[in-house]
OpenMM code with the backbone's topology and positions (N, CA, C; nanometers):
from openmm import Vec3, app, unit

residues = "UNK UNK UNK UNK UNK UNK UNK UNK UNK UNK UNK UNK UNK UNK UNK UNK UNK UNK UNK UNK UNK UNK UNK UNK UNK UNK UNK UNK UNK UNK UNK UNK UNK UNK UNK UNK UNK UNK UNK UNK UNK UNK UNK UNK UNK UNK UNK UNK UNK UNK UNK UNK UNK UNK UNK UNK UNK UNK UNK UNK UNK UNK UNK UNK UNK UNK UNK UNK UNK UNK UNK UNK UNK UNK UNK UNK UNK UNK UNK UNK UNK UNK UNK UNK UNK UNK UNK UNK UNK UNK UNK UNK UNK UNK UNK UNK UNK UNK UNK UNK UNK UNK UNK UNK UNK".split()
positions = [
    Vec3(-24.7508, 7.4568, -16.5403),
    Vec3(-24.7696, 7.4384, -16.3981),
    Vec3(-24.9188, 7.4433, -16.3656),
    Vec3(-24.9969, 7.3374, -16.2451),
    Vec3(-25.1115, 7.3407, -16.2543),
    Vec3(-25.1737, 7.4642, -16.1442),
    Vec3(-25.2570, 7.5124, -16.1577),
    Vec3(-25.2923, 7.6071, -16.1172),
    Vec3(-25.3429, 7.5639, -15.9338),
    Vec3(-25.3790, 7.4560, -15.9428),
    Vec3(-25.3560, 7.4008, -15.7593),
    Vec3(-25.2426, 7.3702, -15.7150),
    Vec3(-25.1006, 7.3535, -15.7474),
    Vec3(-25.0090, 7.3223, -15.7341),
    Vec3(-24.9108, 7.4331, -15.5904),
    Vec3(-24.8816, 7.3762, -15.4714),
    Vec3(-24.8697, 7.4413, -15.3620),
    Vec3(-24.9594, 7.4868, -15.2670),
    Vec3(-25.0808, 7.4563, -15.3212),
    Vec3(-25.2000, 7.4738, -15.2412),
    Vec3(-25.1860, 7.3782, -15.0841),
    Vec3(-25.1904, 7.4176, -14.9696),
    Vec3(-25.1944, 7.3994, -14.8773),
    Vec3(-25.3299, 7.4256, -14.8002),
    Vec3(-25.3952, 7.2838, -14.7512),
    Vec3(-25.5551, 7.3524, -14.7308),
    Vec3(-25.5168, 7.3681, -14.5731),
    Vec3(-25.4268, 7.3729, -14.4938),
    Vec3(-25.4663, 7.3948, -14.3266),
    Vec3(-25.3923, 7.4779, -14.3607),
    Vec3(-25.3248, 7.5797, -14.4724),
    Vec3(-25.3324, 7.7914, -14.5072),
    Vec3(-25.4267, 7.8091, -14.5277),
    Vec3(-25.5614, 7.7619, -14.5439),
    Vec3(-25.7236, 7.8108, -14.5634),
    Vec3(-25.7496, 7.8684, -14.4513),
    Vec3(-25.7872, 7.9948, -14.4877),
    Vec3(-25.8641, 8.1006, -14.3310),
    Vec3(-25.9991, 8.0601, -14.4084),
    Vec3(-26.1001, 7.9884, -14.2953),
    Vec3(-26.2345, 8.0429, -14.2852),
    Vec3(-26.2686, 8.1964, -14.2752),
    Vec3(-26.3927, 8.2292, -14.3790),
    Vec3(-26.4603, 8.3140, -14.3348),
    Vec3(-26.6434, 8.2940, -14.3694),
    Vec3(-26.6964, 8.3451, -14.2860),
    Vec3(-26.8527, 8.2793, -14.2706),
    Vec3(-26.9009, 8.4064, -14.3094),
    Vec3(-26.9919, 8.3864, -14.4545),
    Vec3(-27.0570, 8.4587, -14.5446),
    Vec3(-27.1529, 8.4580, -14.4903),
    Vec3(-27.2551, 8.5554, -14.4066),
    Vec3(-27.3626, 8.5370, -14.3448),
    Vec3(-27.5153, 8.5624, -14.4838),
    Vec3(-27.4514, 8.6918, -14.5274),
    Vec3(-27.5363, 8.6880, -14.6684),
    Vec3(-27.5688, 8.5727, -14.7508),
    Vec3(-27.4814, 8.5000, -14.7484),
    Vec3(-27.4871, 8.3763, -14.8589),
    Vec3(-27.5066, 8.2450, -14.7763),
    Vec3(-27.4907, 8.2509, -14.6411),
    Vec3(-27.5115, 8.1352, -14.5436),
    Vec3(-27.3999, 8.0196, -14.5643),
    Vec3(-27.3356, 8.0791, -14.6183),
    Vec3(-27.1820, 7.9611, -14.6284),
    Vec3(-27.0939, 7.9869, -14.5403),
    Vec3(-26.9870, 7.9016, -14.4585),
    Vec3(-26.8707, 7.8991, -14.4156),
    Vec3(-26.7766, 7.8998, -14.5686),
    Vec3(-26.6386, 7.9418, -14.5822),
    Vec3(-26.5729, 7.9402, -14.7381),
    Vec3(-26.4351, 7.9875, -14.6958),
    Vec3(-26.3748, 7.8850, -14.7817),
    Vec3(-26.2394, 7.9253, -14.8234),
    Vec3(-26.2343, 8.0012, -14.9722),
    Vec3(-26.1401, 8.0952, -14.9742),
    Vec3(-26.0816, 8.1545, -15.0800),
    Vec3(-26.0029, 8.0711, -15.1284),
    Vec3(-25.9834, 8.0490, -15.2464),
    Vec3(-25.8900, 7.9374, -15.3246),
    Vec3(-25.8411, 8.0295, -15.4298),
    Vec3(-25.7121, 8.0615, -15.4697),
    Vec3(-25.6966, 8.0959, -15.6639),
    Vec3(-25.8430, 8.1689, -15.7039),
    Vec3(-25.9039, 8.2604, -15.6288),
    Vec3(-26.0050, 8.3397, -15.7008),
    Vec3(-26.1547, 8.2666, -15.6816),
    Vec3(-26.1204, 8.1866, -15.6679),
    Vec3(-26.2535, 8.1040, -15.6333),
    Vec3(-26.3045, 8.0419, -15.5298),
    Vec3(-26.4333, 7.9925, -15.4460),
    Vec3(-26.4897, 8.0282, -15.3520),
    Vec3(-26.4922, 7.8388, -15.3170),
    Vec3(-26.4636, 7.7960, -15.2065),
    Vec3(-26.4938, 7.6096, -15.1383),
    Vec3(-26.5858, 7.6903, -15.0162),
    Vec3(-26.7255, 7.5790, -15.0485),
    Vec3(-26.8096, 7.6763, -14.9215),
    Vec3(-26.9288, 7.5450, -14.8705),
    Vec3(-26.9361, 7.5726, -14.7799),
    Vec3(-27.0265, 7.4598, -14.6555),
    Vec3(-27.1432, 7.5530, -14.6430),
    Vec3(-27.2554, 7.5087, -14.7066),
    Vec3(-27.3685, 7.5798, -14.6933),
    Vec3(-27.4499, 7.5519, -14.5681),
    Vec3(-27.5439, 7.6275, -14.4859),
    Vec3(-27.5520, 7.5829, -14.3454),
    Vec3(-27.6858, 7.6871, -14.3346),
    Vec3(-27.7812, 7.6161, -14.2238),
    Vec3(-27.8932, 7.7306, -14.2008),
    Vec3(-27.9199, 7.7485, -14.0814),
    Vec3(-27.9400, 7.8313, -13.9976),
    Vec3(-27.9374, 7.8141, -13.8116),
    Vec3(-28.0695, 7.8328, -13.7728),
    Vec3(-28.0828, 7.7290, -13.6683),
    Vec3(-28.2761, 7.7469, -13.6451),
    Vec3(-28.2069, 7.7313, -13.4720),
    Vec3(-28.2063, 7.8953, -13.3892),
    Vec3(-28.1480, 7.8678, -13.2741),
    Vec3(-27.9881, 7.8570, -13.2356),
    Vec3(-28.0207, 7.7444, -13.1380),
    Vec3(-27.8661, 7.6962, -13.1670),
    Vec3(-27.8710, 7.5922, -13.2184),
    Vec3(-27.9124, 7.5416, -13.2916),
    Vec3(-27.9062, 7.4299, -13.4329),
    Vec3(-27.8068, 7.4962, -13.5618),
    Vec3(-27.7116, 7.3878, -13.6222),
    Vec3(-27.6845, 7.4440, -13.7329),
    Vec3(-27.6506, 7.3809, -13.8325),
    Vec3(-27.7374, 7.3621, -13.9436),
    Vec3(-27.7729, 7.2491, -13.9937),
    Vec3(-27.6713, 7.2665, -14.1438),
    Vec3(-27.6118, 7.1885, -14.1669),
    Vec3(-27.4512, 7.2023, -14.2951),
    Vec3(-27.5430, 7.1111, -14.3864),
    Vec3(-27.5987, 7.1525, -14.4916),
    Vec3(-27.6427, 7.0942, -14.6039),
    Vec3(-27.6403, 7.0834, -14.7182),
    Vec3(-27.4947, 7.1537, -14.7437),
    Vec3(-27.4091, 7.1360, -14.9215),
    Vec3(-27.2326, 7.1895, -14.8598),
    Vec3(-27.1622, 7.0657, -14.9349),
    Vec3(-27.0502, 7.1207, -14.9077),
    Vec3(-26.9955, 7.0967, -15.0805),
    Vec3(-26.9149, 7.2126, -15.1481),
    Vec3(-26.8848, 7.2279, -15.2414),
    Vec3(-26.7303, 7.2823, -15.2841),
    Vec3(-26.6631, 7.2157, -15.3689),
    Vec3(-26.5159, 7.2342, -15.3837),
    Vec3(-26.5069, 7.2486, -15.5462),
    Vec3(-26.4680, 7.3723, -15.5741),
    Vec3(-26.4427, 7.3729, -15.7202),
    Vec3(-26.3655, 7.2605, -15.7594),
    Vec3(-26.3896, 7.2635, -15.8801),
    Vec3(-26.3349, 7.1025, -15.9887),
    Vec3(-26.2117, 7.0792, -15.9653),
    Vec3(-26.1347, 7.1984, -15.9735),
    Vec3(-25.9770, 7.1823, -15.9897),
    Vec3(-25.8779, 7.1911, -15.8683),
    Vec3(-25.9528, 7.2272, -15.7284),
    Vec3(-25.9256, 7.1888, -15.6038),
    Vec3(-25.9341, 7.0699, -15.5242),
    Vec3(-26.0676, 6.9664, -15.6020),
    Vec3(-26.0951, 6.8468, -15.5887),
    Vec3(-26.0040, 6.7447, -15.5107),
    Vec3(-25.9759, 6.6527, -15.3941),
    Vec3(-25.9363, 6.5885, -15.3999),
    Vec3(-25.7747, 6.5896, -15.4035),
    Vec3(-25.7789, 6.7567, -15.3336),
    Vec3(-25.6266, 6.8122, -15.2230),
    Vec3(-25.6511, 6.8507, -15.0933),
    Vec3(-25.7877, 6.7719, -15.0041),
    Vec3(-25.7979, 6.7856, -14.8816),
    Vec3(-25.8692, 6.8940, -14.8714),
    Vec3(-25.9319, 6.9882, -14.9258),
    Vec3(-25.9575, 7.0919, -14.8882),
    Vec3(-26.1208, 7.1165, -14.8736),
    Vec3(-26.1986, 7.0010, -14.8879),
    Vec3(-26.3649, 7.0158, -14.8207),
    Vec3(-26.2767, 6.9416, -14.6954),
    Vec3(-26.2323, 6.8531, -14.6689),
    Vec3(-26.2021, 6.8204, -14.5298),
    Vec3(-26.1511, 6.9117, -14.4130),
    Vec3(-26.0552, 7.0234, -14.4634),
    Vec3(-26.0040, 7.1249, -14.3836),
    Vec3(-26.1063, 7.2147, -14.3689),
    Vec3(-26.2044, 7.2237, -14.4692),
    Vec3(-26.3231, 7.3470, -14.4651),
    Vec3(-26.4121, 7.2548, -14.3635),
    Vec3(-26.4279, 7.1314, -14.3384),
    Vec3(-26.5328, 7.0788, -14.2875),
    Vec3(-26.4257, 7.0959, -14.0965),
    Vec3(-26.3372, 7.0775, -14.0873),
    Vec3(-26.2595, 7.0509, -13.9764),
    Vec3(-26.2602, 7.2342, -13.9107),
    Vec3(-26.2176, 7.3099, -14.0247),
    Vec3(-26.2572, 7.4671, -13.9605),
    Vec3(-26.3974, 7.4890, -13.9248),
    Vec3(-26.4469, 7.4952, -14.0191),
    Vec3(-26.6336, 7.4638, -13.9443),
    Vec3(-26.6457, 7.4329, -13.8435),
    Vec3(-26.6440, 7.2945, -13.8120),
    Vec3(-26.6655, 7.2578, -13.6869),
    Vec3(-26.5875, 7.3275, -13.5704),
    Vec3(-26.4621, 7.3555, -13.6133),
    Vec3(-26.3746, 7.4449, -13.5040),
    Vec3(-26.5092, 7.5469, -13.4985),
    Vec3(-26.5192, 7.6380, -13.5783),
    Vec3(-26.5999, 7.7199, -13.5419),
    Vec3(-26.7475, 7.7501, -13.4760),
    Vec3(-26.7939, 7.6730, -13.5313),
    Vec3(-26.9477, 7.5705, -13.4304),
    Vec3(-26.9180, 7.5531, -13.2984),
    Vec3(-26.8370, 7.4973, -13.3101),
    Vec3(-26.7645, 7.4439, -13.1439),
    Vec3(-26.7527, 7.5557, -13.0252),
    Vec3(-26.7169, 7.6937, -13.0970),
    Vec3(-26.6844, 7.7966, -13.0098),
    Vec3(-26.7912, 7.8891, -13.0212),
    Vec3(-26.9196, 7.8365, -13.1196),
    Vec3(-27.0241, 7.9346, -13.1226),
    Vec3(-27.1189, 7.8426, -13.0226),
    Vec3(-27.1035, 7.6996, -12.9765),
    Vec3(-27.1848, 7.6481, -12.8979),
    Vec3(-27.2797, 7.6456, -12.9764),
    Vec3(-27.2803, 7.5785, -13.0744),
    Vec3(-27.3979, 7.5320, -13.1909),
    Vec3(-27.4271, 7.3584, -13.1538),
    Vec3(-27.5065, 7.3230, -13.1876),
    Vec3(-27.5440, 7.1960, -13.2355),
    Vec3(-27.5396, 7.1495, -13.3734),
    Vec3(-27.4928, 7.0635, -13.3967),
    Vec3(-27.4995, 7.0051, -13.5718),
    Vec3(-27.5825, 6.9201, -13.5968),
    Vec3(-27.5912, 6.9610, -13.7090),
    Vec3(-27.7160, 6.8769, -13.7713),
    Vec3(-27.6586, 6.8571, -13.9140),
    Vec3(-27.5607, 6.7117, -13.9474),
    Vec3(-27.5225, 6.7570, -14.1059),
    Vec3(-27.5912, 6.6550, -14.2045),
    Vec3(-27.6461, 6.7226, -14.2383),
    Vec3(-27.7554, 6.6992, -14.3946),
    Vec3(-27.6656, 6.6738, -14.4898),
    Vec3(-27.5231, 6.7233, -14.5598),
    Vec3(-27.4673, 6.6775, -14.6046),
    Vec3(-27.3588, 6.5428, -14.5803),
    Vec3(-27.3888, 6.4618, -14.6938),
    Vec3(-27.2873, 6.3154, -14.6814),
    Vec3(-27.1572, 6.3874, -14.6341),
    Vec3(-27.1024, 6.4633, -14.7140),
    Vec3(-26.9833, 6.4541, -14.6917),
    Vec3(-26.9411, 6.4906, -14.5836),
    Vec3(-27.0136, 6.6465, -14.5049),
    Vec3(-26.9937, 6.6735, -14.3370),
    Vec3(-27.0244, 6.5707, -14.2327),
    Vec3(-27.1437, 6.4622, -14.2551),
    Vec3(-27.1866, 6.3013, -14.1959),
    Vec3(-27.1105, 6.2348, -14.1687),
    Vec3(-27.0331, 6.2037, -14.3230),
    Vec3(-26.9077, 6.0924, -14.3038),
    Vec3(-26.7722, 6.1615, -14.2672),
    Vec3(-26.7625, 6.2852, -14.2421),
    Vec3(-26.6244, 6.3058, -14.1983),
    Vec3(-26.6950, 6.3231, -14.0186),
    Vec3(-26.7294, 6.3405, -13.9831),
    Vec3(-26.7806, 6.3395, -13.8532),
    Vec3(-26.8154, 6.2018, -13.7965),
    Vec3(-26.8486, 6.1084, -13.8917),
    Vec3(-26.8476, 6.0021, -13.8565),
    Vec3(-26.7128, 5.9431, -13.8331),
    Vec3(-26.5867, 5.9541, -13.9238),
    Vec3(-26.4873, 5.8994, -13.9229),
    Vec3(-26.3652, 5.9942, -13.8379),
    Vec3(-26.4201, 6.1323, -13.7823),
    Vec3(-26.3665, 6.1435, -13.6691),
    Vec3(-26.4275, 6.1767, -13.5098),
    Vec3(-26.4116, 6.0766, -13.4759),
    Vec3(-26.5225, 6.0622, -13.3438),
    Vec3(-26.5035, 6.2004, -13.2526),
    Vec3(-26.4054, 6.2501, -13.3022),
    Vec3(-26.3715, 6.3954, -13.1643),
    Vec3(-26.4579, 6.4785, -13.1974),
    Vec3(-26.5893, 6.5021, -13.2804),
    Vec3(-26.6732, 6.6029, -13.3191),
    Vec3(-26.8114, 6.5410, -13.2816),
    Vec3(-26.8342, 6.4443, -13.2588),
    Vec3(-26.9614, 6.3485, -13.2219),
    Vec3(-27.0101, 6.4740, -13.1060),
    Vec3(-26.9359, 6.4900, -13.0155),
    Vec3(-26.9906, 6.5757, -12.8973),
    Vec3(-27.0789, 6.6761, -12.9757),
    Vec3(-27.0803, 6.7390, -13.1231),
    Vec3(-27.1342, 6.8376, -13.1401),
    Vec3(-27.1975, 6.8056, -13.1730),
    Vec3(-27.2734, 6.6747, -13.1999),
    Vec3(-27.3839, 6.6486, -13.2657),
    Vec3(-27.5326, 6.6840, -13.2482),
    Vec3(-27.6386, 6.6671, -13.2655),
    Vec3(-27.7706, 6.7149, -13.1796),
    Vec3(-27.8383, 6.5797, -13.0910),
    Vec3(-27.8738, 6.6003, -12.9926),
    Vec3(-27.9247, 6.4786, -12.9209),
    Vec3(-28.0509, 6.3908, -12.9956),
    Vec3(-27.9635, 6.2882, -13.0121),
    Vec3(-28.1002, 6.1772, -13.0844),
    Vec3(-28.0393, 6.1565, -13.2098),
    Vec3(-27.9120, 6.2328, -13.2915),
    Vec3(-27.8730, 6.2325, -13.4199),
    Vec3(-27.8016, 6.0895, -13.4235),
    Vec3(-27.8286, 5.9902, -13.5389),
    Vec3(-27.7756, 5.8906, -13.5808),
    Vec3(-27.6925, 5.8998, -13.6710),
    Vec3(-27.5532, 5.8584, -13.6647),
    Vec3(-27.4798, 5.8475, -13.7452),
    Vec3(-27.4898, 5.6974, -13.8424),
] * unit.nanometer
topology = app.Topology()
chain = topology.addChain("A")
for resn in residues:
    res = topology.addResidue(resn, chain)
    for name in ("N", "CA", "C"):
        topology.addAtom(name, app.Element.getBySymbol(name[0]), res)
């Protein structure tokens, strides 16, 4: 049996590692985390990372979709430096509002 097998990524609780500057899901022992740096209310997402064997079961997308939930209610601005937070924000227009004024998608 594979060790991702039943994994459900919208059962991912965010929690925001302030020490380490990541947003992260707990996975099977191991850490999916959106690295991010705040200048203000700016908050700039500039590595998003999914262990190997979680790869490609939705689960940087649910970490990128909790994030933003959470930004949203901290009244942040985004700024995402990473492709992958870019293009999922690009391809769902309901997060554009958080963007920073002047940001090109």
């Amino acid at each position: 049996m594979s060790v991702n097998m039943g994994i459900n990524p919208k059962n991912c609780k965010l929690t925001v590692n302030e020490t380490e500057s990541q947003f992260e899901f707990e996975i099977g022992g191991k850490t999916a985390a959106i690295e991010f740096a705040i200048d203000g209310q700016k908050i700039y997402l500039t590595h998003t990372e999914v262990p190997s064997e979680f790869q490609g079961k939705g689960i940087a997308s649910e970490l990128v979709k909790q994030t933003l939930t959470h930004i949203k209610q901290q009244n942040l601005t985004v700024l995402p430096l990473c492709s992958f937070v870019a293009s999922y924000i690009d391809n769902h227009p309901e997060w554009h509002s958080l963007l920073s004024e002047g940001y090109q998608m």
